[in-house]
C-alpha positions as CSV (number, residue, x, y, z in Angstrom):
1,X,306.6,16.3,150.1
2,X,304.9,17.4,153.1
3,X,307.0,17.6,156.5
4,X,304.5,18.7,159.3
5,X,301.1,17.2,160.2
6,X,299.0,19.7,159.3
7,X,296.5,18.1,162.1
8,X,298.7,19.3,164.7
9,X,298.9,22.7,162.8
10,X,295.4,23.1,162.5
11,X,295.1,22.0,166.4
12,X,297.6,24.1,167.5
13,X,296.0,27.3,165.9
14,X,292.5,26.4,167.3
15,X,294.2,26.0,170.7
16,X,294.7,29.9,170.5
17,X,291.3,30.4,169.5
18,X,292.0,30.9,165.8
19,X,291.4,29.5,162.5
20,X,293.6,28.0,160.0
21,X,293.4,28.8,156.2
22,X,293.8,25.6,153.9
23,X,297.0,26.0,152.2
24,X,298.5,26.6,155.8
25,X,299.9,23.3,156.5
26,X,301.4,23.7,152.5
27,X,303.6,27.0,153.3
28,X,304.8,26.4,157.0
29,X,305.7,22.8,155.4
30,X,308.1,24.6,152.5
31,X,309.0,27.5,155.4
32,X,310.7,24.4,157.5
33,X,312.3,22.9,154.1
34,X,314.2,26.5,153.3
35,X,315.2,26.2,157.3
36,X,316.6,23.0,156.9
37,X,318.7,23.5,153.7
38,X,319.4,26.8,155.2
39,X,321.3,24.5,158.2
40,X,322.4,21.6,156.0
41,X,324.4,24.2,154.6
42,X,325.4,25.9,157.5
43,X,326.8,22.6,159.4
44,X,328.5,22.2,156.0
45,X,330.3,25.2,156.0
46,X,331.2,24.1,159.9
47,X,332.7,21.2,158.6
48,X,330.4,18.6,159.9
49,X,327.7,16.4,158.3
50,X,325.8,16.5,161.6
51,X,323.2,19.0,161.4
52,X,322.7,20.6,164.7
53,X,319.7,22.4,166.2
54,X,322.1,25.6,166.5
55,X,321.9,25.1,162.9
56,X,318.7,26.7,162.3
């Protein structure tokens, strides 16, 4: 499962006069899902089942 656009990756790095490699949009995507267990687990730990931005 995918969870960024890679479109708005891909426009983003050409905004700073780069350019992206293929599998770019593949790594930052399963870089954001360790982030997000990271907090799930974090608010967890808190107590609450609200994860916050704090969280990450």
């Amino acid at each position: 499962m995918s969870y960024v656009v890679a479109s708005k990756i891909k426009e983003f790095i050409n905004g700073k006069g780069m350019m992206s490699a293929g599998d770019l949009s593949e790594h930052a995507s399963k870089f954001l899902e360790e982030a997000l267990a990271k907090a799930v687990k974090r608010a967890a730990a808190n107590g609450r089942k609200t994860v916050r931005g704090e969280d990450l």
